[in-house]
C-alpha positions, -999 to +999 in steps of 0.1 A: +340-137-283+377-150-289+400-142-260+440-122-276+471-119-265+491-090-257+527-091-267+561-078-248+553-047-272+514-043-262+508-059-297+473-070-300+474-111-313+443-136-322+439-168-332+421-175-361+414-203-385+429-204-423+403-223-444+425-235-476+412-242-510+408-281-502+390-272-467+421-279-440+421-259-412+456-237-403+453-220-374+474-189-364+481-161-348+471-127-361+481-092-356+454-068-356+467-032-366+440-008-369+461+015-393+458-014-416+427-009-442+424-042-454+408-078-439+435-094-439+475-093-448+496-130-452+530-134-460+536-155-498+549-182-484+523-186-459+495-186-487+509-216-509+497-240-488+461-226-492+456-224-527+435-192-527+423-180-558+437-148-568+418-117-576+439-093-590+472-072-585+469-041-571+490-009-560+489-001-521+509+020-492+525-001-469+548+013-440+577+006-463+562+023-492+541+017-524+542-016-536+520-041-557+509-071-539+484-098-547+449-104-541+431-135-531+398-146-519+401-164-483+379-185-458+386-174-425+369-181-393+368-156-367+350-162-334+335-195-346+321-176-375+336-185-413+342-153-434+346-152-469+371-119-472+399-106-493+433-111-486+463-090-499+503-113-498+533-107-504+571-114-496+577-086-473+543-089-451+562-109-423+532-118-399+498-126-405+475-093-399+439-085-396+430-047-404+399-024-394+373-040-411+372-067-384+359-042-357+330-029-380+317-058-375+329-073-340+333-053-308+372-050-296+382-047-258+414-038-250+422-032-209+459-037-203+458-034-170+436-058-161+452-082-187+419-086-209+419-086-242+385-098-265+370-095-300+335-105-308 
């Protein structure tokens, strides 16, 4: 179980680990938005450094509208656990974001006024 962060907004934040293509370990913080559909959401700039292989190019609804945005395979670990998922990037995703997949698989507590916050 990984312990979040709440931001000044109530934004729900994690850390996980980035596995790039040659195996080095980024680690960052991660929105999770439960409107968002897909594993995981990384800006283009953010992905050059870990060499994922790209899957395909496909058409999707963001909040500012259809766009087409890339595809890529990615390693990340989440709660000491290495996933192999697929990641969608482009230019205008501005923070690193993990979707509702995550809690079909790991149990989410969210009590803001006790301060606690846990996925796992």
């Amino acid at each position: 179980m990984i312990q979040g962060e709440f931001d000044e907004l109530g934004q729900l934040f994690f850390e996980i680990d980035l596995i790039a293509a040659n195996g080095e370990i980024f680690s960052t913080m991660a929105l999770l938005d439960t409107g968002f559909t897909q594993w995981l959401a990384i800006n283009s700039q953010d992905l050059e450094g870990l060499m994922w292989s790209k899957i395909d190019r496909r058409r999707m609804i963001t909040a500012m509208g259809e766009t087409l945005l890339n595809t890529y395979m990615a390693n990340v670990v989440l709660d000491g656990q290495e996933f192999a998922v697929e990641a969608i990037a482009g230019s205008q995703i501005r923070e690193t974001i993990i979707g509702l997949p995550w809690l079909r698989t790991k149990r989410l507590l969210v009590d803001f006024p006790a301060g606690i916050l846990t996925l796992g």
